[in-house]
C-alpha positions as CSV (number, residue, x, y, z in Angstrom):
1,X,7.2,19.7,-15.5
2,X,3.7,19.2,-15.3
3,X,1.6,20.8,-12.4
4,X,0.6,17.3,-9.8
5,X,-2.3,16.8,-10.8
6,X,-1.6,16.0,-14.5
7,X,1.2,13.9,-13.3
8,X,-1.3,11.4,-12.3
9,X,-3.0,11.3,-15.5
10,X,-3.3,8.4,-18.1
11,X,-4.8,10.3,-21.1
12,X,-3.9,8.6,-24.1
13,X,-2.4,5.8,-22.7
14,X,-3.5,1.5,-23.0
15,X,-4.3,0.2,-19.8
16,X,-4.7,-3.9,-20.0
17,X,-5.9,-5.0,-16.3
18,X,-6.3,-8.9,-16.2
19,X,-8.3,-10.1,-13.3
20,X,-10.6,-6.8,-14.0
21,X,-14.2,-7.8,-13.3
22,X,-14.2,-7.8,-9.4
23,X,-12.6,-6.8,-6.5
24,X,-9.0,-5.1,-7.1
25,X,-8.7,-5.7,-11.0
26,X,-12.7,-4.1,-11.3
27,X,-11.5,-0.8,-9.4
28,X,-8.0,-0.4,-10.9
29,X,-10.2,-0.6,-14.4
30,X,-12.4,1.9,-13.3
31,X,-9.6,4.3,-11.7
32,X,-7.1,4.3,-15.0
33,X,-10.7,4.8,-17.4
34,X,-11.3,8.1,-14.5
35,X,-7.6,9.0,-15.6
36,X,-8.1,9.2,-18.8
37,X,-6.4,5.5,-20.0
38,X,-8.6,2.9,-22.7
39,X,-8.6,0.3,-20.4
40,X,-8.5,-3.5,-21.8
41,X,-10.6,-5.4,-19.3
42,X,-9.2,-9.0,-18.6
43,X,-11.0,-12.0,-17.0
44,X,-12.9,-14.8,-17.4
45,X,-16.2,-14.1,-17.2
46,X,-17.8,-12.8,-20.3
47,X,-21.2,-12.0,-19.6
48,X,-19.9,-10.1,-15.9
49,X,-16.9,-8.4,-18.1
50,X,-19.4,-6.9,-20.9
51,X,-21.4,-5.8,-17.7
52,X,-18.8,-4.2,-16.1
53,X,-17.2,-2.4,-19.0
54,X,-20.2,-1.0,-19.4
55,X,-20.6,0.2,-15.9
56,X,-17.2,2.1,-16.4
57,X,-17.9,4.0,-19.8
58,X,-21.6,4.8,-18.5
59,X,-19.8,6.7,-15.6
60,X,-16.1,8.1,-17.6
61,X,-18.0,8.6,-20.8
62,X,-14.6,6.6,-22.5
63,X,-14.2,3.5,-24.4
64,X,-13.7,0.1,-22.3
65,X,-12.5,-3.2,-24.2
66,X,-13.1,-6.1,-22.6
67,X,-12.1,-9.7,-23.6
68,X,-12.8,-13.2,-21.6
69,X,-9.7,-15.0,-21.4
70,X,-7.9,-17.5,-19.1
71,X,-4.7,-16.1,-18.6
72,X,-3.2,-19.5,-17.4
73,X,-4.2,-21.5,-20.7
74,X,-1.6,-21.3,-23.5
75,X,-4.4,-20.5,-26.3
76,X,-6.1,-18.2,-24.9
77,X,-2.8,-16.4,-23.7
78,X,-2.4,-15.9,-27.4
79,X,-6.1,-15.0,-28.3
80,X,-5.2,-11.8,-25.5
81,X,-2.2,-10.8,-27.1
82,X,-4.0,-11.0,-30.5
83,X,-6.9,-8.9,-29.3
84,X,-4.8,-6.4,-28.2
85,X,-2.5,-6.3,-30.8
86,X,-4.7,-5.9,-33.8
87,X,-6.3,-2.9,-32.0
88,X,-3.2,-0.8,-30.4
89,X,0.6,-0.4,-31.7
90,X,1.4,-0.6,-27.9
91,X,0.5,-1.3,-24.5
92,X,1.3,1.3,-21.9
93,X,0.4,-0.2,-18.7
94,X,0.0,-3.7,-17.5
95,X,-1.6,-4.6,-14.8
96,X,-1.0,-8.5,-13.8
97,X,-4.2,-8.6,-10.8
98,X,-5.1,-12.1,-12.2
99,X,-4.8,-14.9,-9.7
100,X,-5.5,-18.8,-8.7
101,X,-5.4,-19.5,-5.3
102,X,-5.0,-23.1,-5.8
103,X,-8.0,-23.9,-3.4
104,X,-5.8,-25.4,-0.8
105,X,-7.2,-23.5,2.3
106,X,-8.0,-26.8,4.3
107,X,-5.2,-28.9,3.0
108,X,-1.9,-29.8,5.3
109,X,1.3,-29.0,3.2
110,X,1.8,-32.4,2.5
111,X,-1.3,-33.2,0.7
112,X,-1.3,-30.2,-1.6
113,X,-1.6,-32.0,-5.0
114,X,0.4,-31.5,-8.0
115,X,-2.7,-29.7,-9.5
116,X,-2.9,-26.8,-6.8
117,X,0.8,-26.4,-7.9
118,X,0.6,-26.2,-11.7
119,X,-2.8,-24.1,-11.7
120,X,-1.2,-21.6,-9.1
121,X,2.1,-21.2,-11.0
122,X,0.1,-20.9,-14.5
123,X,-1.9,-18.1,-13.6
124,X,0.3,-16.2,-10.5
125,X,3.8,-16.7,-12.4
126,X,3.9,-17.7,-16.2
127,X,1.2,-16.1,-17.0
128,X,2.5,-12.4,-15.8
129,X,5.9,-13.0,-17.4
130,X,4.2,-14.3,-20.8
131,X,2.2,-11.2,-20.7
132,X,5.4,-9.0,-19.8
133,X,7.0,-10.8,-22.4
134,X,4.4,-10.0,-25.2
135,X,3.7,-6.6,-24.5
136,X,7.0,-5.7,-23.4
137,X,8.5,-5.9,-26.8
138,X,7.0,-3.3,-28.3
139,X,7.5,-1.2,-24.8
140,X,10.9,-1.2,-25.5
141,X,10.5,-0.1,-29.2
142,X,8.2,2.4,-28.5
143,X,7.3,4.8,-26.0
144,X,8.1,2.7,-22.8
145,X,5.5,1.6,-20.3
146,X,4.6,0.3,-16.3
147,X,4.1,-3.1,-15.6
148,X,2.5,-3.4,-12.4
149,X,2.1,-6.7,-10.5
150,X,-0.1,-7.7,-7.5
151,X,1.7,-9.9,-4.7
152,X,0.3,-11.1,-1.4
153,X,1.1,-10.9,2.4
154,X,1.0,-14.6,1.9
155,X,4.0,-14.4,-0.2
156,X,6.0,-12.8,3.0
157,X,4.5,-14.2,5.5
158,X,3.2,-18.0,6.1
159,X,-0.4,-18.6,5.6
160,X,-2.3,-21.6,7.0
161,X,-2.9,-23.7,4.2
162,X,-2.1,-21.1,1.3
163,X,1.4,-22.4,0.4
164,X,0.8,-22.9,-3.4
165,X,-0.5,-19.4,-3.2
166,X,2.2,-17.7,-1.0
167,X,4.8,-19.7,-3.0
168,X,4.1,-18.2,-6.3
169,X,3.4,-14.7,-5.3
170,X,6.4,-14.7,-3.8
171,X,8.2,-16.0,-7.1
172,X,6.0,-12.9,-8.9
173,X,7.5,-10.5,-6.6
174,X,11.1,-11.5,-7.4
175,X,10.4,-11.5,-11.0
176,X,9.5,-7.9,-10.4
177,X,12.5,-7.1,-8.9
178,X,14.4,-9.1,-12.1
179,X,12.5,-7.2,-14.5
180,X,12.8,-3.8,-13.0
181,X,16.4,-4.4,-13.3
182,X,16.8,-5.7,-17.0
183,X,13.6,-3.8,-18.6
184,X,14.7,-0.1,-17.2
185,X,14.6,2.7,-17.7
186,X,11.7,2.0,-20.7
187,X,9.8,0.1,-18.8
188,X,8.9,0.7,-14.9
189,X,8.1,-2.4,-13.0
190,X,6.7,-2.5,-9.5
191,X,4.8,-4.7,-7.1
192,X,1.7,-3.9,-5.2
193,X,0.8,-5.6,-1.8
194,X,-2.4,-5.3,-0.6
195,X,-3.9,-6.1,2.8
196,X,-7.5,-8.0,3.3
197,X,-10.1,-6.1,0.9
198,X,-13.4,-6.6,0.8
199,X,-16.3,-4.8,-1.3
200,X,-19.8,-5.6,-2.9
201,X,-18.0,-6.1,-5.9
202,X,-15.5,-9.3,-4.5
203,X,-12.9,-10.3,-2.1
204,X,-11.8,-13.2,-0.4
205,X,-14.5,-15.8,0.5
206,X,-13.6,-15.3,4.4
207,X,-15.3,-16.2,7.5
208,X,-16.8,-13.2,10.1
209,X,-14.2,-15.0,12.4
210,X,-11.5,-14.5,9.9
211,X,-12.1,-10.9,9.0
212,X,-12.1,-9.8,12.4
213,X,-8.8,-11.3,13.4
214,X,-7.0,-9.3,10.3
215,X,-8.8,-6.1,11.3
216,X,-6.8,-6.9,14.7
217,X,-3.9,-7.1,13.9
218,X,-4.5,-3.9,11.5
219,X,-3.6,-0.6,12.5
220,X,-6.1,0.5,11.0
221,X,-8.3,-1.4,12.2
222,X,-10.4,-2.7,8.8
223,X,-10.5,-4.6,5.9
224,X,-9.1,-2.3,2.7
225,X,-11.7,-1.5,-0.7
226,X,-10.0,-2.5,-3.7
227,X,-10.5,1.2,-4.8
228,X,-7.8,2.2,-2.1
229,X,-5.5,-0.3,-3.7
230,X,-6.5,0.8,-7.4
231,X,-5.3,4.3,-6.5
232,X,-2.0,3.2,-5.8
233,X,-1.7,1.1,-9.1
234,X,-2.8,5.0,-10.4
235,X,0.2,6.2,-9.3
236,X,2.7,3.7,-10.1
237,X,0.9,4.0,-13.7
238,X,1.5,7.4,-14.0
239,X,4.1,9.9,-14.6
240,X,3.9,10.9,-10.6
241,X,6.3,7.6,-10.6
242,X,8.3,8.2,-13.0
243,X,11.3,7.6,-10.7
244,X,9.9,4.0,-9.0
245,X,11.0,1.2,-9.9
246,X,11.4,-2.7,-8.5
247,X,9.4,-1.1,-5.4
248,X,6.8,-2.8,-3.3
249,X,3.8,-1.0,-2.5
250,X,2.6,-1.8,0.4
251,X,-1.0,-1.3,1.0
252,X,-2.6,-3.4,3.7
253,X,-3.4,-0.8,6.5
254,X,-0.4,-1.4,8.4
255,X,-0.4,-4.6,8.9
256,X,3.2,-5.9,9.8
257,X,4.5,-8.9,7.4
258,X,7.8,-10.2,8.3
């Protein structure tokens, strides 16, 4: 048994972390690279990924990949998988942080568009199975892996005009719970829900108004950083976790849902 702090590490492991140039994704990037991992950057924007990476092997001294993809469209689904596969006989960990909100904020439910639905299911739910599905292959064949997926409060709790949204991360957290059954003991899947956080480097696009009634009804009486919910993706990562599995993380301040 390794002493507790090695537990946590993620030398020598492949880290790919979709949604990875802001806000959660961004610090869950820069926590596995601190752990030792070669972390495959994910998102959209190229120019803000290439910046990014750098940031993170200026500050770990370790080698970031980075490549802009939409996760939600079929092609360049399989550009990611080819990227990743022509470069590592594995992935280790996944982290699905990728997300579509579907933009229906001031919509009643029964005006949501077909659109809000397909975009929002694309990118919160096929899009981590495909992914899962692709990488998870050669898990099973070779040395095993954690698949970690990022849910919502919205998807236990009603949220003024975030059905789409609350729907699907919903759906994502019972595909955890499916996959952590059928994909163990090789693979570990888990599901981490974070709270309302908010940093320089994203977050929700919410009013003064609107952050100050969540700190309310917080315990803790603030909004979360993104790097207090990359450290828990750490540990589910890592070896410290070895025995967690279909679990929800819960990281939101103590905020109660349900």
């Amino acid at each position: 048994m390794t002493a507790s702090s090695d537990a946590f590490r993620l030398d020598g492991r492949v880290a790919v972390v979709t949604g990875a140039s802001k806000n959660i994704g961004l610090e869950t990037a820069r926590e596995f690279s601190r752990a030792g991992a070669l972390v495959v950057m994910v998102a959209r924007n190229e120019s803000l990924l290439r910046e990014r990476a750098a940031e993170i092997t200026a500050e770990t001294a370790r080698p970031v990949e980075y490549v802009a993809v939409d996760v939600g469209e079929l092609d360049d689904f399989a550009a990611l998988v080819r990227f990743v596969h022509e470069r590592h006989p594995q992935v280790d960990v996944l982290v699905n942080t990728a997300h579509s909100s579907g933009n229906t904020r001031d919509l009643h439910a029964l005006d949501i568009p077909e659109a809000a639905w397909e975009t929002t299911f694309a990118v919160n739910v096929l899009a981590p199975y495909r992914l899962v599905q692709a990488f998870g292959r050669r898990m099973l064949a070779g040395r095993g892996g954690s698949v970690i997926n990022v849910v919502s409060g919205s998807g236990l709790l009603p949220t003024a005009g975030g059905m789409p949204y609350g729907v699907t991360k919903s759906a994502l957290w019972t595909m955890t719970k499916y996959l952590s059954a059928e994909l163990a003991p090789a693979i570990r899947v888990n599901a981490v829900c974070p709270g309302l956080t908010m940093s320089d480097t994203g977050g929700p696009d919410a009013s003064a108004t609107a952050v100050e009634h969540a700190a309310a009804q917080t315990p803790m009486g603030r909004p979360g950083h993104p790097r207090e919910v990359a450290l828990a993706n750490v540990y589910l990562a890592s070896d410290a976790a070895s025995f967690t599995t279909g679990a929800l993380l819960v990281v939101n301040g103590g905020r109660a849902w349900g």
